[in-house]
C-alpha positions as semicolon CSV with decimal commas, in nm:
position;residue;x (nm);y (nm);z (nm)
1;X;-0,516;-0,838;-0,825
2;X;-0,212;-0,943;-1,040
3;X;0,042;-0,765;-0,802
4;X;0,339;-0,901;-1,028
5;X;0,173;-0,837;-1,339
6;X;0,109;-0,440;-1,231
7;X;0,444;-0,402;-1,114
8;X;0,539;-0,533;-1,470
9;X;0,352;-0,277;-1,632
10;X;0,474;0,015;-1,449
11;X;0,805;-0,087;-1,480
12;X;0,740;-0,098;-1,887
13;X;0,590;0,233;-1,847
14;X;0,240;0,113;-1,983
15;X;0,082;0,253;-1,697
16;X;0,174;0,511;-1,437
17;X;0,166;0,523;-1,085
18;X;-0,021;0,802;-0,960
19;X;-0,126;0,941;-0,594
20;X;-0,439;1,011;-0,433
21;X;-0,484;1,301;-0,219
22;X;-0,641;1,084;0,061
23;X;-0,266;0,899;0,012
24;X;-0,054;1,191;0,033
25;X;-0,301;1,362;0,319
26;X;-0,286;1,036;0,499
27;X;0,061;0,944;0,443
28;X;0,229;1,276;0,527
29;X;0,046;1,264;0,898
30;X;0,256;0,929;0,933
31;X;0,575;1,104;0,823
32;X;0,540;0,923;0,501
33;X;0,680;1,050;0,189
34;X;0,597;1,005;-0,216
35;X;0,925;0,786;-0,256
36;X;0,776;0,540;0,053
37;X;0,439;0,548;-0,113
38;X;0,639;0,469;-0,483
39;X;0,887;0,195;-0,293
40;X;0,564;0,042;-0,150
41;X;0,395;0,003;-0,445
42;X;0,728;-0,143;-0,612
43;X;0,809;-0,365;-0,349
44;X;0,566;-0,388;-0,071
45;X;0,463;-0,746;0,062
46;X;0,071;-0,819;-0,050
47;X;-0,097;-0,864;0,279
48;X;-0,471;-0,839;0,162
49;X;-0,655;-0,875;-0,197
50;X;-0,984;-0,758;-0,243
51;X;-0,994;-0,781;-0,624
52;X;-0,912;-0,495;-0,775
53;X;-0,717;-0,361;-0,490
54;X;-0,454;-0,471;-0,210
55;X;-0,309;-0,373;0,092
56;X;0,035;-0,385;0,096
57;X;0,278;-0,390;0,382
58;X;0,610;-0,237;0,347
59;X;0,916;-0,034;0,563
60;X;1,053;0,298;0,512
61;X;1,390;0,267;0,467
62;X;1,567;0,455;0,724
63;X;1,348;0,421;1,072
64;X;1,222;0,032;0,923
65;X;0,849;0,230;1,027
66;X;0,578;-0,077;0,890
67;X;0,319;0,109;0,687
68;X;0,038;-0,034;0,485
69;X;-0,081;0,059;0,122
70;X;-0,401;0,032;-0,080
71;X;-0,302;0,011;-0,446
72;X;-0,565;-0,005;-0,691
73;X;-0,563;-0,114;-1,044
74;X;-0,876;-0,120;-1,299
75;X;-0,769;-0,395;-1,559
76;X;-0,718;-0,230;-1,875
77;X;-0,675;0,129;-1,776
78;X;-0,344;0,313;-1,761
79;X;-0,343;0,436;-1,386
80;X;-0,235;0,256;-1,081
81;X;-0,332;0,485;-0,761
82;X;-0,236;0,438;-0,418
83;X;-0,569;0,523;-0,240
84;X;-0,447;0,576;0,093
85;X;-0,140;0,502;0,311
86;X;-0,070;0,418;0,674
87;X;0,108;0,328;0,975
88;X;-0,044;0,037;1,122
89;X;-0,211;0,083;1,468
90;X;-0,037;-0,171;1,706
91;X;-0,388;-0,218;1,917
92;X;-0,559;-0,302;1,527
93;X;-0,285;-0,511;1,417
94;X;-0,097;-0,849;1,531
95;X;0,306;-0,773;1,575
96;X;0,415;-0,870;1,206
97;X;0,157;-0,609;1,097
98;X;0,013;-0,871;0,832
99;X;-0,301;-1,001;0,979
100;X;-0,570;-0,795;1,179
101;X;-0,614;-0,863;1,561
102;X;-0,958;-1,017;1,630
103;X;-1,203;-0,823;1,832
104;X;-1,332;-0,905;2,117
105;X;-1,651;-0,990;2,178
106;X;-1,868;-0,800;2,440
């Protein structure tokens, strides 16, 4: 995904950002809130790309709390929806919260 060109078209108002419940669900057991969700989408650091959709990594801005993002965006279409929304688990995660630890084999 176009991360810079998306963020250009919501800031145009050509499309519109919108939630999914799985996001706000998700998001709100973290402590997150719609204006970390928004900020993430508007700012957040793209740590994945799997086409169509990314997973961001951003900070809320008090607590500096890493949470992750999937934004999605079907070219052509006037929605962009954050699917769901995160804190990163330390144990799944390396310390930067931008690459996934490897497993370990059994």
């Amino acid at each position: 995904m176009n991360v810079e060109n998306v963020r250009r078209l919501l800031a145009q108002g050509r499309v519109t950002l919108r939630f999914a419940d799985h996001a706000i669900i998700e998001g709100r057991k973290d402590g997150l809130t719609a204006e970390d969700l928004e900020d993430s989408a508007v700012n957040g650091e793209v740590i994945e790309d799997y086409g169509v959709r990314v997973l961001l990594l951003h900070f809320t801005r008090d607590d500096r709390i890493p949470y992750h993002i999937v934004l999605e965006y079907l070219p052509r279409t006037d929605e962009v929806t954050v699917v769901t929304a995160y804190v990163p688990d330390p144990k799944e995660w390396e310390p930067h919260w931008k690459k996934r630890r490897r497993r370990k084999r059994r």
